[in-house]
VOTOR-600764 format. One record per residue: residue number from 1; residue in one letter; x, y, z of N, C-alpha, C in turn. Coordinates in pm, 1 decimal, m for minus. Layout:
   resi   resn       n_xx       n_yy       n_zz      ca_xx      ca_yy      ca_zz       c_xx       c_yy       c_zz
    NUM      A          X          Y          Z          X          Y          Z          X          Y          Z
...
end
This chain:
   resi   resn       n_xx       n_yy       n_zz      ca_xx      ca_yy      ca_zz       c_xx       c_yy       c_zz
      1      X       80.7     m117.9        0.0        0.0        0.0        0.0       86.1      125.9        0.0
      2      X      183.8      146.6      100.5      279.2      234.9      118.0      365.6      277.0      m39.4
      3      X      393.8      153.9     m110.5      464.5      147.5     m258.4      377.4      226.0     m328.3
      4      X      232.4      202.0     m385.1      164.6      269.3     m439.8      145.0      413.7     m446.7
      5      X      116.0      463.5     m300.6      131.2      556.1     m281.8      269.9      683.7     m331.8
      6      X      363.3      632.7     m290.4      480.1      661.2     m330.7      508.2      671.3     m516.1
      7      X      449.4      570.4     m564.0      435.9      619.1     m737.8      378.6      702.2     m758.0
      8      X      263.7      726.4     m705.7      138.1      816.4     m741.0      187.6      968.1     m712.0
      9      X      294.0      983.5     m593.4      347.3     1104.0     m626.9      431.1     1166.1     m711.5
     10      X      504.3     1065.5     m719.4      630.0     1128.3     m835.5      591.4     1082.4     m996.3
     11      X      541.6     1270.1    m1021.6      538.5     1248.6    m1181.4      607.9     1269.2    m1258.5
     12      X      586.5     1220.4    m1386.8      764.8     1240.2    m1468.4      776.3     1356.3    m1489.6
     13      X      897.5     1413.9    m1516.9      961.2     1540.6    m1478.1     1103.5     1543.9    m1634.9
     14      X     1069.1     1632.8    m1715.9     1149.4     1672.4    m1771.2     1266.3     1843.2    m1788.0
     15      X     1359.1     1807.3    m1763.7     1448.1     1892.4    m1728.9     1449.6     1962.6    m1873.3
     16      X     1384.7     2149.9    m1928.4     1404.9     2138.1    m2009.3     1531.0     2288.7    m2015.2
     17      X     1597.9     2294.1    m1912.0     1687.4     2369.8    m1917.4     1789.4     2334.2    m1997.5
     18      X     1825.9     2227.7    m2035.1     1945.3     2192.7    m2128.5     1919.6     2218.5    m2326.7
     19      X     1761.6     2203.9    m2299.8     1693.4     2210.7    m2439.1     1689.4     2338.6    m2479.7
     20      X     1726.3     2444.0    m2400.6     1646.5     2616.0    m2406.4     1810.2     2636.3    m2421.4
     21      X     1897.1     2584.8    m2358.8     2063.0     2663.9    m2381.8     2083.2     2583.2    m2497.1
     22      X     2078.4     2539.5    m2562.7     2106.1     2460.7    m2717.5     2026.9     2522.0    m2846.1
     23      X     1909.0     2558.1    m2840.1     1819.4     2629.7    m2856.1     1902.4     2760.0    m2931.1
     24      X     1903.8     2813.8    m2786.5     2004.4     3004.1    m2760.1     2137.7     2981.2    m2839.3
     25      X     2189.4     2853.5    m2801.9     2352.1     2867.0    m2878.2     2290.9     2811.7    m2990.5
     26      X     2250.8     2761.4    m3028.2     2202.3     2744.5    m3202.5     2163.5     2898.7    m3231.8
     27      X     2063.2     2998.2    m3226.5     2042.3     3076.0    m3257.7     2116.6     3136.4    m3279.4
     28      X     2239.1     3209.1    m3135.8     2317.4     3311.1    m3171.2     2448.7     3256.7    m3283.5
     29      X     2463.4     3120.7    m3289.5     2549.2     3082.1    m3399.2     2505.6     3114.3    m3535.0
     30      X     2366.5     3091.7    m3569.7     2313.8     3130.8    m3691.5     2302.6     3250.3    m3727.9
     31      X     2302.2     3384.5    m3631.5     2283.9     3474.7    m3668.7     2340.7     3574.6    m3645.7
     32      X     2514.7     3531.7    m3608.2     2675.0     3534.1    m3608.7     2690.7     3481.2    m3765.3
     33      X     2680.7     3383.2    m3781.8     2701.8     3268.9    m3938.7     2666.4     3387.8    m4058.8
     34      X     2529.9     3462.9    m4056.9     2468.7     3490.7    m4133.3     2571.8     3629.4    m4176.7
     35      X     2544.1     3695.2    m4071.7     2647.5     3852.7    m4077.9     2764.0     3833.1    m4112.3
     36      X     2842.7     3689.7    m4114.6     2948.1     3706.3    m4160.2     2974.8     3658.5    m4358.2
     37      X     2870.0     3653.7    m4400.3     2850.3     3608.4    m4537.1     2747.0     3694.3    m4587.5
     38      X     2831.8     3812.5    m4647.6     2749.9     3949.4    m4726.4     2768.6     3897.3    m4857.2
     39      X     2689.3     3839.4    m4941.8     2679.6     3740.1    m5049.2     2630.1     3870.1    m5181.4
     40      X     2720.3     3928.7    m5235.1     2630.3     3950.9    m5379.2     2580.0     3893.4    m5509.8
     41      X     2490.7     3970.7    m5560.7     2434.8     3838.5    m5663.1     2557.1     3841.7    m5745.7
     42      X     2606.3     3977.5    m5796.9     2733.7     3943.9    m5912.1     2819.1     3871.4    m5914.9
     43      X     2894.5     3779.5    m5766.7     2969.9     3725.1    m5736.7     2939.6     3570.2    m5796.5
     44      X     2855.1     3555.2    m5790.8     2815.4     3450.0    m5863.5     2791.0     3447.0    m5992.1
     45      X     2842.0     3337.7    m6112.3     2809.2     3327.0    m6224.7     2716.2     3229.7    m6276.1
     46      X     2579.8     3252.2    m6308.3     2475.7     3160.5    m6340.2     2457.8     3178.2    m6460.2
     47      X     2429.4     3041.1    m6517.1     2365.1     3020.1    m6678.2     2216.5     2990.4    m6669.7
     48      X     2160.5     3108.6    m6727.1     2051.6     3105.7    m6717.6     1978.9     2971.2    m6804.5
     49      X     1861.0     2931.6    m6807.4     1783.9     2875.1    m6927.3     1749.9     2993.0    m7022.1
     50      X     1736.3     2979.0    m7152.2     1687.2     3021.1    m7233.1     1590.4     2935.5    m7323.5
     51      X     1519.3     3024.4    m7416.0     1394.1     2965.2    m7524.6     1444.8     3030.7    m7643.1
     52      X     1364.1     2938.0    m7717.4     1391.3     2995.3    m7796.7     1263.5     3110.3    m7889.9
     53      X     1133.5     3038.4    m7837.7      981.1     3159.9    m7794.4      962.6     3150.4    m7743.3
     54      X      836.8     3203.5    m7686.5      772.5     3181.5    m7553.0      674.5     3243.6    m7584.0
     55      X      584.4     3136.9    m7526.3      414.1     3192.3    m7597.1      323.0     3266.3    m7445.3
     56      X      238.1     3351.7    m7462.9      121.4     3379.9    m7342.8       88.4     3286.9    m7251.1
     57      X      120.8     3299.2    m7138.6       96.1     3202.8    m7025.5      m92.5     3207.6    m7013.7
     58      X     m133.3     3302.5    m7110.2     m295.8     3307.1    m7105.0     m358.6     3244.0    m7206.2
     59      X     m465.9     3172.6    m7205.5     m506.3     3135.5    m7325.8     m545.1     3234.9    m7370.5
     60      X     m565.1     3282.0    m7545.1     m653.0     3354.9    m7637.9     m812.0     3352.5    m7561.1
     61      X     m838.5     3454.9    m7564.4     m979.3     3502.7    m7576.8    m1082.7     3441.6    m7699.1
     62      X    m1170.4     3429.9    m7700.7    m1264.3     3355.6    m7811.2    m1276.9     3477.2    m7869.0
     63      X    m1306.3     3406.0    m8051.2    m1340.3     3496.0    m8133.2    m1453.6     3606.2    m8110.1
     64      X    m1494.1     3726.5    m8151.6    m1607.2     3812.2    m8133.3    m1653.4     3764.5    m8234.6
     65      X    m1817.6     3728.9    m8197.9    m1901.0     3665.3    m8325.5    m1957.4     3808.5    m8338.1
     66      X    m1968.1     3886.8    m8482.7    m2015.3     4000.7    m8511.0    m2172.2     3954.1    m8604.4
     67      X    m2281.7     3992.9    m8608.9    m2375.9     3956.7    m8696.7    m2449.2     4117.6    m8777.2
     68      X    m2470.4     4071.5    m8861.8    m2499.2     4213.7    m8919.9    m2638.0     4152.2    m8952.5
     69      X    m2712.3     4304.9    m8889.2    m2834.3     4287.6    m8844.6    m2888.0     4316.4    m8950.3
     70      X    m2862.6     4497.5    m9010.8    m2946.5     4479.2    m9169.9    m2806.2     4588.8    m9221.5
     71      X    m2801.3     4670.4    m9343.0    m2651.5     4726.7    m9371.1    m2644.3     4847.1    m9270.2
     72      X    m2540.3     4853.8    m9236.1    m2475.6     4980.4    m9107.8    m2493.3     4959.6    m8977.6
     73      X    m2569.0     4836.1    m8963.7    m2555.2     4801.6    m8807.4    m2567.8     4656.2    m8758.5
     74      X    m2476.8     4624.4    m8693.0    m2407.5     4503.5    m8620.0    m2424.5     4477.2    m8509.8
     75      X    m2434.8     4348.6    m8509.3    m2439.0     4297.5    m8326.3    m2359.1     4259.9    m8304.4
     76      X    m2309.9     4257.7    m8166.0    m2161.1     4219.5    m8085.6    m2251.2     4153.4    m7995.5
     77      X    m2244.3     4051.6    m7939.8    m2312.7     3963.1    m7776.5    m2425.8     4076.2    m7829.4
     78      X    m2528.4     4107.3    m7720.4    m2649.5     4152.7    m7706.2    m2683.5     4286.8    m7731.0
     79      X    m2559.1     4359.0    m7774.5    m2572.4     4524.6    m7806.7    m2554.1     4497.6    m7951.4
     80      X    m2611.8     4600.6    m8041.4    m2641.2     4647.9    m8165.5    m2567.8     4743.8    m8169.3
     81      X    m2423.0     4842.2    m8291.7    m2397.1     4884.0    m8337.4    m2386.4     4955.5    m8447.7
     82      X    m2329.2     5092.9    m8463.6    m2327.1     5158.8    m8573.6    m2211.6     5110.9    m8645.9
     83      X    m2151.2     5145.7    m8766.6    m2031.3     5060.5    m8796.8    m1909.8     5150.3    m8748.6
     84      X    m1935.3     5281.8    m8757.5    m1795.5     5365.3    m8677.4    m1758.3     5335.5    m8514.7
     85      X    m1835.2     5269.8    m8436.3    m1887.8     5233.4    m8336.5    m1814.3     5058.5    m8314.9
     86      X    m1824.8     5018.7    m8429.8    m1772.8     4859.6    m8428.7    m1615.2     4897.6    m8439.3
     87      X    m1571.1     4955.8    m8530.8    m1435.6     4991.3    m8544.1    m1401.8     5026.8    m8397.1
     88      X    m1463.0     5119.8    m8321.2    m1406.5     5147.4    m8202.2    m1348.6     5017.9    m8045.7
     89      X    m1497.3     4935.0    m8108.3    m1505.5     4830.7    m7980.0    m1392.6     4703.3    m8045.1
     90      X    m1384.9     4728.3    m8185.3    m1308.7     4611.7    m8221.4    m1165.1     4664.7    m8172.7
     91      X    m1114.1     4764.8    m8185.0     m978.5     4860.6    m8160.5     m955.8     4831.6    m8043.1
     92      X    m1010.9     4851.1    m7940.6    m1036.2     4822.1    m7814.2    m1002.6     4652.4    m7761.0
     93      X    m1043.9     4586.3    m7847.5    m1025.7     4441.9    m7855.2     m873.9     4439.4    m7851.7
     94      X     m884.5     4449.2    m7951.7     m693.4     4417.2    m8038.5     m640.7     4491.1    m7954.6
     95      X     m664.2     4594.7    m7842.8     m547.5     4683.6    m7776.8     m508.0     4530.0    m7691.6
     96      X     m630.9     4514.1    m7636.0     m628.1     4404.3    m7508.8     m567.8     4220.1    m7564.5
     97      X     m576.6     4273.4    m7687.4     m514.5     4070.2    m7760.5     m474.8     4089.3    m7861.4
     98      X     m352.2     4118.2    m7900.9     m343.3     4153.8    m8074.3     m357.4     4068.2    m8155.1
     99      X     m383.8     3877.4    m8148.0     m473.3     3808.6    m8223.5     m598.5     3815.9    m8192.7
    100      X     m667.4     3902.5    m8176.8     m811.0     3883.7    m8167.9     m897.9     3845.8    m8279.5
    101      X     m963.0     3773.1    m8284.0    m1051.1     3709.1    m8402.8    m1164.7     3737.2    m8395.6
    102      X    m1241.9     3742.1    m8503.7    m1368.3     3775.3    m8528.1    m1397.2     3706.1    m8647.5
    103      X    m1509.8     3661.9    m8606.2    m1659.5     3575.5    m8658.0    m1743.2     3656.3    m8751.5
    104      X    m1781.4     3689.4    m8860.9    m1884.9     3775.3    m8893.1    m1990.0     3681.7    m8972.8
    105      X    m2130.8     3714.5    m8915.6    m2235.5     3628.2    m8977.7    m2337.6     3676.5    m9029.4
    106      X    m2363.5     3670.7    m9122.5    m2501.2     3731.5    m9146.6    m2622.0     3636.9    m9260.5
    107      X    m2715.6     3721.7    m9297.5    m2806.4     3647.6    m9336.7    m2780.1     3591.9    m9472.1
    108      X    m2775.2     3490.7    m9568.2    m2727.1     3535.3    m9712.4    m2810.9     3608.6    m9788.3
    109      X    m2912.8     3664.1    m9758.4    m2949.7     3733.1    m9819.0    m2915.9     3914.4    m9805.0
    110      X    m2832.7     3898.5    m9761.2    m2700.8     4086.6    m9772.8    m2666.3     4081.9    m9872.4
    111      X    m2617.2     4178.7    m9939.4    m2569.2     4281.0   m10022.8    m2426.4     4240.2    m9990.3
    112      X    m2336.0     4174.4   m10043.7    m2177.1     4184.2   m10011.8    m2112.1     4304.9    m9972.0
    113      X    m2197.8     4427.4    m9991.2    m2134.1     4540.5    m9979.3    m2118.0     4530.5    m9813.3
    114      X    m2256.3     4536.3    m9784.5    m2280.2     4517.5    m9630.7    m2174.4     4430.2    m9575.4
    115      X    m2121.0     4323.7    m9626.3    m1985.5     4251.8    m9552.1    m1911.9     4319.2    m9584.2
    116      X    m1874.6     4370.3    m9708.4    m1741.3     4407.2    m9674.8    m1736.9     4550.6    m9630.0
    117      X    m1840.0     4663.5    m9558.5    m1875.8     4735.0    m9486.3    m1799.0     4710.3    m9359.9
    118      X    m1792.6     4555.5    m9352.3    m1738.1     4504.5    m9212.0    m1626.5     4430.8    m9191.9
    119      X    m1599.7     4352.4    m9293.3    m1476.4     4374.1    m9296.3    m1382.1     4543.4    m9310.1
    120      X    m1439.0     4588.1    m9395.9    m1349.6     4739.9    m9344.6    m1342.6     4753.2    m9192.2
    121      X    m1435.6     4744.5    m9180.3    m1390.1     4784.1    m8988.6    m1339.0     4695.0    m8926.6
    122      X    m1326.8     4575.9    m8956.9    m1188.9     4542.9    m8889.4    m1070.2     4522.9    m8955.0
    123      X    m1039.5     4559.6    m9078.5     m943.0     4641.9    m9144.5     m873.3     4771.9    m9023.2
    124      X     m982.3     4822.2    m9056.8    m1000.5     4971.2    m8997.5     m946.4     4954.8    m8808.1
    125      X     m939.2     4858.4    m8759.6     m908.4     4804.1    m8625.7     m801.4     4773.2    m8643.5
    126      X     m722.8     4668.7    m8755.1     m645.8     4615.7    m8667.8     m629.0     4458.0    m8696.7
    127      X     m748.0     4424.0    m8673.5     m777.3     4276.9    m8720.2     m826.0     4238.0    m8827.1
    128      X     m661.0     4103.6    m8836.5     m685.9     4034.7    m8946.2     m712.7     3910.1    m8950.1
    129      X     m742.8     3841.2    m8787.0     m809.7     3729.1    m8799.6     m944.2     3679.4    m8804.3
    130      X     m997.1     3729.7    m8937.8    m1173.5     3710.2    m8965.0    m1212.5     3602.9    m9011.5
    131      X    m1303.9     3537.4    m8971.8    m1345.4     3424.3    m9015.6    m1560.2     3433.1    m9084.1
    132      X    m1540.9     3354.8    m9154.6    m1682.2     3360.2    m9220.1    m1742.6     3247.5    m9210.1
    133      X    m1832.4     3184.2    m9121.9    m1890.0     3058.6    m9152.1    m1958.4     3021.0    m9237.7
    134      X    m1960.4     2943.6    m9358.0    m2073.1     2937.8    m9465.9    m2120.7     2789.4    m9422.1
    135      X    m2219.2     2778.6    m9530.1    m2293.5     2632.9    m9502.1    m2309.5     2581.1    m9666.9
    136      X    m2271.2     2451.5    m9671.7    m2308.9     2400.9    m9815.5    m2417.2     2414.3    m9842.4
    137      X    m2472.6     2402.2    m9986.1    m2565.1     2425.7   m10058.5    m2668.9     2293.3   m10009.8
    138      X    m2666.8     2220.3    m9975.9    m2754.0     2083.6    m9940.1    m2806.1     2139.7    m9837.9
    139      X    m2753.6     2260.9    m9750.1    m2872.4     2272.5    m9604.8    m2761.8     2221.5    m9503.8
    140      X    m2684.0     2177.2    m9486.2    m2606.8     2100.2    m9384.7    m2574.7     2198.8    m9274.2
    141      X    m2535.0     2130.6    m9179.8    m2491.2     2286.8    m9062.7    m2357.3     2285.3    m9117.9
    142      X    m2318.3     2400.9    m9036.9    m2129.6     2462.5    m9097.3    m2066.4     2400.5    m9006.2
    143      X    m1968.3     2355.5    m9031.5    m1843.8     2242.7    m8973.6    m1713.0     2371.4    m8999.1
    144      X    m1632.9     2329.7    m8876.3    m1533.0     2356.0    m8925.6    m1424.8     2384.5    m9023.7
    145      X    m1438.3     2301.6    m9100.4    m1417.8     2268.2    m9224.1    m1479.5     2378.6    m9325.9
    146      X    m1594.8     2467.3    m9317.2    m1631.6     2498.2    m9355.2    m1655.9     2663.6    m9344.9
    147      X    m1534.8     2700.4    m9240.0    m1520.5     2851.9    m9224.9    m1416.2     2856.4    m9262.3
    148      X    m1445.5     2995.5    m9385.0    m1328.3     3103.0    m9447.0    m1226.8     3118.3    m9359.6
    149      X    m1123.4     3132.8    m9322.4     m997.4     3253.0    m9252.8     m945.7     3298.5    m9350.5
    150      X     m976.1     3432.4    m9297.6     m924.2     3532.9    m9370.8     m806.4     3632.4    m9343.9
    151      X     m734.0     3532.1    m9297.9     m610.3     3631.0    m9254.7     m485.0     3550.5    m9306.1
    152      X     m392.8     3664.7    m9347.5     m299.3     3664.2    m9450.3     m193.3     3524.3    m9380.6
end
């Protein structure tokens, strides 16, 4: 009974004064170590990597699908345009992506003038990656395969 007792008092006990001065002399060694190594970059000679291009870490932006509504005015997404007006928003484009592409669609029943009304304006921008989707004469939908690019 007396034995028991006697365990039950003594709990383990770690001495951590030896851990805290090892600690301190590690520290002030490291930051003695450090001040004595004033390292410049020139002192060192590195070979860099090189490329030989290097493309936009961004993907391209999707083409602007332009539709021409009837001659002198165009749709962009859900706003309707004048054509001096398209030149502006297309300019604006190309500041922000200088491949910017554009889609132009319209009814076949336009006046070619009316396209190439629009192609001028993106002449008139900047951009020369235009594309035209047509559709074969059978009615088929337009495939890939089956849009103009019109850039040089």
């Amino acid at each position: 009974m007396l034995s028991d007792r006697h365990h039950a008092e003594e709990l383990p006990h770690i001495n951590m004064t030896p851990m805290v001065d090892v600690v301190l002399c590690l520290l002030i060694f490291f930051m003695a170590a450090t001040r004595l190594y004033d390292w410049d970059e020139d002192e060192f000679v590195v070979s860099v990597p090189q490329v030989a291009s290097a493309g936009p870490l961004t993907a391209a932006p999707e083409d602007l699908a332009l539709t021409i509504v009837r001659p002198g005015l165009v749709a962009l997404d859900e706003t309707t345009y004048e054509l001096p007006e398209v030149t502006k928003v297309l300019r604006q484009a190309r500041e922000l992506y200088a491949d910017q592409g554009v889609v132009i669609r319209g009814d076949a029943t336009l006046d070619y003038q009316d396209l190439a009304d629009v192609l001028s304006a993106c002449d008139a921008a900047g951009i020369r990656n235009v594309r035209l989707p047509v559709r074969p004469r059978d009615g088929g939908p337009a495939t890939k395969s089956t849009l103009l690019n019109l850039a040089p």
